[in-house]
Every structure is written in structure tokens, then in C-alpha cells.
C-alpha positions in Angstrom: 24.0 -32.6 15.2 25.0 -29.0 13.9 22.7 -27.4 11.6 24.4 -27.0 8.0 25.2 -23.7 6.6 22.3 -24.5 4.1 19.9 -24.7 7.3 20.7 -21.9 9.0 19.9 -19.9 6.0 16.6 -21.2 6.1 16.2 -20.8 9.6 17.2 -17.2 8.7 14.6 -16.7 5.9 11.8 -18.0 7.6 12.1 -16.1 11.4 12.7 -12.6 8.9 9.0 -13.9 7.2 7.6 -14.6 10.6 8.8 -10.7 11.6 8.1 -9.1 8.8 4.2 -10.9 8.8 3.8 -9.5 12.7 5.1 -6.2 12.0 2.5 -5.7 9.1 -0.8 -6.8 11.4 1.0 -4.7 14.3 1.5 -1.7 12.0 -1.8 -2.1 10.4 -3.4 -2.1 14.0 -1.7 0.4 15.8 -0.1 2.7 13.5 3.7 3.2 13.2 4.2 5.5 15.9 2.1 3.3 19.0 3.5 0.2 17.4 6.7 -1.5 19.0 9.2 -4.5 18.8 7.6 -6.0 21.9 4.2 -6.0 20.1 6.1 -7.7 16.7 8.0 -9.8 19.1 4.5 -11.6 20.7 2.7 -11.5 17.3 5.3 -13.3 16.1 6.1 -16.1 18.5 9.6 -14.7 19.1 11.3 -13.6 21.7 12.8 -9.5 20.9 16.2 -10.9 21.1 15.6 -12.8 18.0 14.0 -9.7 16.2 17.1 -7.6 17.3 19.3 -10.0 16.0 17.7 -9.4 12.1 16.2 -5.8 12.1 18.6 -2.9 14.4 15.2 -0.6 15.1 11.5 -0.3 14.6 12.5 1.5 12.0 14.7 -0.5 10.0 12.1 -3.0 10.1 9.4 -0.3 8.6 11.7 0.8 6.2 12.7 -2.7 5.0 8.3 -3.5 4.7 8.5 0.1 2.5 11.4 -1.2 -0.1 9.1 -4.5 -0.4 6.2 -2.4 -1.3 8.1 0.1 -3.5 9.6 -2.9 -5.5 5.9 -4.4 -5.7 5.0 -1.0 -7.3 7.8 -0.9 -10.0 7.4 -4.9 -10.6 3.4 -4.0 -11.2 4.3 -0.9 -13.5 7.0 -2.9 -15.1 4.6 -5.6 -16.1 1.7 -3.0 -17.2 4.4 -1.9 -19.6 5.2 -4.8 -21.4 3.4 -4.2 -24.8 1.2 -7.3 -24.2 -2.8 -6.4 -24.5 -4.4 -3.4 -22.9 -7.1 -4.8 -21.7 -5.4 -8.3 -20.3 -2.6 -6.2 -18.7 -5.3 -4.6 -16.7 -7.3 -7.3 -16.1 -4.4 -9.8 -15.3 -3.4 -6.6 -12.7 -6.7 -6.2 -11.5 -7.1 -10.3 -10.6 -3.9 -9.9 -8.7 -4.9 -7.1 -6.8 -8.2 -8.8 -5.6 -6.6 -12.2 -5.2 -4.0 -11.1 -2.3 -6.8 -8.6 -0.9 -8.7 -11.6 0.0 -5.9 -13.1 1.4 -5.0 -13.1 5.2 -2.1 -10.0 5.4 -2.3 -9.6 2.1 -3.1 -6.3 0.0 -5.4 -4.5 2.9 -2.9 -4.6 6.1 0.2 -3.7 3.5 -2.1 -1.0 2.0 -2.2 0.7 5.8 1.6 0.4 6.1 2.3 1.7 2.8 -0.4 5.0 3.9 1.6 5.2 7.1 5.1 5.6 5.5 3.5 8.7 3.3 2.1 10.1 6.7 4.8 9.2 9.0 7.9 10.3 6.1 9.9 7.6 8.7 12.9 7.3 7.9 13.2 10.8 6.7 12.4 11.3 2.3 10.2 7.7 2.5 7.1 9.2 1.2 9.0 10.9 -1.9 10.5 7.6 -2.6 7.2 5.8 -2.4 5.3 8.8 -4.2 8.1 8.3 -7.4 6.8 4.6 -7.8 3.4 5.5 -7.1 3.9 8.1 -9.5 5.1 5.8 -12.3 2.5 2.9 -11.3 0.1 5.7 -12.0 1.6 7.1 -15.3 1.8 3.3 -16.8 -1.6 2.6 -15.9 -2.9 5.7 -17.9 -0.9 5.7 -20.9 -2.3 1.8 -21.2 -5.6 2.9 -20.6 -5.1 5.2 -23.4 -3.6 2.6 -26.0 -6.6 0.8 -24.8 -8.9 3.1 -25.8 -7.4 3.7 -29.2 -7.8 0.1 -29.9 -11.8 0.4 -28.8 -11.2 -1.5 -25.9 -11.8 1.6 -22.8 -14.3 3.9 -23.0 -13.7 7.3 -24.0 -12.6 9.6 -21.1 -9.4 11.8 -19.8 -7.1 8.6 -19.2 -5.5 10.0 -16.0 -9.0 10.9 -15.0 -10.2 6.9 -15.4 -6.5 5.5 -14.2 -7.9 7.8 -10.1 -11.5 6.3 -10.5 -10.1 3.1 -11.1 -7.4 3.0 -8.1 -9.7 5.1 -5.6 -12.2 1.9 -6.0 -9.3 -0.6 -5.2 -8.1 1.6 -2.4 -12.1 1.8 -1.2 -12.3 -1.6 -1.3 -9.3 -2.5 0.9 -10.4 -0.3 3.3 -13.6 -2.2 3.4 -11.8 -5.4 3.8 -10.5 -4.1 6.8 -13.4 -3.1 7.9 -15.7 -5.9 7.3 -12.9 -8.9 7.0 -15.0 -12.1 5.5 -18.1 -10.2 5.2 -17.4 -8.4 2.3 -17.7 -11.0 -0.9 -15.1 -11.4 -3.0 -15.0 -8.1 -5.6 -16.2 -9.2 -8.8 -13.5 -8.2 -11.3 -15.8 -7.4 -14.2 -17.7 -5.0 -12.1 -14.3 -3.1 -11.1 -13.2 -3.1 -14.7 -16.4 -1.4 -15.6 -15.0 1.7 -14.9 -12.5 1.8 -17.4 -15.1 -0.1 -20.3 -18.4 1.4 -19.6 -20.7 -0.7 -21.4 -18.1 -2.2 -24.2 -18.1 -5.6 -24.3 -15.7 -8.7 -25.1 
């Protein structure tokens, strides 16, 4: 029988995830520039035919991985801004951020494709789009650590100062992932936190 409309919509959806998974371990292992739809095409399963017939280059299929991560930055500044509590913003942030790192492709292979489409500016004015979200990510975070500390809840300290502490441990800790894969425990949120609280507790 003929495959419904309905089906081939899924069938759609799930070879673009099965693409779009390959191309992140294959960027992540070989760069952008040594990576190519062959390599996608056997990490996936697929043949390159099939890859073709969603993505029209390498590149598109970069750039599309690059929107993903852009809207994942304005989604995670989006929610830091919602006037809920400092402190469980940042803490419901920071649980996010170590849950998918311990995942299989999650944060630490999409954290090397997001640093290759700064380096590689492919297609052309990709890292100034990515540096704007970065940018207001960034900005968010600091202005809550602020509110934060006005409501005793950070230690005292230049907020935008605390906000590159803060990030520079997640992005150290991804890289260890990659390094060391299942060797490296599961980060202990409390002890990430501490850089923002010091010794306040509660």
C-alpha cells in the first residue's frame, strides 16, 4: 500500500534527525572544513542521495545545525528572563545544561559545531549572528545574577565578571566530556553554582 501523506512526513522528519545527528558527530570529529556528505551519509545509515534530497550542500546542512543552536541560545535567554527567581532560573539552566552534556550528542559535540561556525564564519556573517545571541544569552545571565545578588542570593562581585567564570567552567567541562566521554562523573550542580554563591547558603 502507498504511504499516506501523514507518513511520508514522518518519514521526512525522522531521515532530517538521522542527518542532522551524523553531521554533528562528523563535524565534531573532523572539523567543518575535512568533514563531508559522504562521511554524514555512512554515519547516518543513508545513502548521499537521500541526504541531497533534504540539505542542497555541506553547507546548508551546517548552517541549518547553526539556526538550531542560535534559537537554543535565544530560547535559554528568553527563559532566564522571565522574572521567575534568580537563583532557580540559574539553577533550573544549569541542570539543563549538565543533563544534555551527559547525553550521547548532546551539549559537548553541538558545543564544537557551534565553535566551528565562529572560526569557520561559513556561510559568510554566521559568527556575528551567533555572537548577537551569545551576546544576549550573556547579557541576561548577568543582569539576573545581579537581581540575584540584590536579593542576597549571589555573592558580591562585578556581575559580568561572575556570568565569564560561570560559562568558562561549563564550556571547560564540555571539553572534558569530550575528552574523557564516561570517565568524567556527572558535574555536581551545587559545586558549579558555587561560583556565583560563594559560601551563601539555602
Amino acid at each position: 500500500m502507498p504511504r499516506t501523506a501523514e507518513q511520508n512526513e514522518v518519514l521526512r522528519n525522522e531521515t532530517r534527525q538521522a542527518v542532522e545527528t551524523a553531521a554533528v558527530r562528523v563535524f565534531a570529529r573532523h572539523g567543518f572544513a575535512a568533514s563531508s556528505i559522504r562521511q554524514i551519509a555512512d554515519e547516518a545509515g543513508l545513502s548521499i542521495g537521500s541526504i541531497y534530497r533534504h540539505y542542497a550542500s555541506k553547507e546548508e546542512l551546517f548552517d541549518e545545525l547553526l539556526e538550531q543552536a542560535s534559537a537554543g541560545l535565544e530560547a535559554a535567554a528568553a527563559q532566564l528572563a522571565s522574572g521567575g527567581d534568580p537563583r532557580d532560573l540559574i539553577r533550573g539552566f544549569t541542570r539543563a545544561y549538565v543533563s544534555d552534556l551527559t547525553r550521547p550528542n548532546g551539549a559537548g559535540e553541538f558545543f564544537m559545531v557551534i565553535n566551528q561556525g565562529f572560526t569557520t564564519d561559513t556561510p559568510v556573517g554566521t559568527a556575528i549572528r551567533l555572537a548577537a545571541t551569545q551576546q544576549t544569552l550573556w547579557r541576561t545571565f548577568a543582569a539576573l545574577v545581579q537581581r540575584g545578588q540584590l536579593d542576597g542570593q549571589f555573592a558580591e562581585g562585578d556581575p559580568a565578571q561572575m556570568t565569564g567564570y560561570y560559562f568558562a567552567m561549563l564550556s571547560g567541562l564540555t571539553t572534558l566530556r569530550l575528552a574523557l566521554r564516561d570517565e568524567l562523573a556527572e558535574p555536581d550542580i551545587d559545586l558549579i553554582l558555587r561560583t556565583l554563591t560563594g559560601g551563601i547558603k539555602g
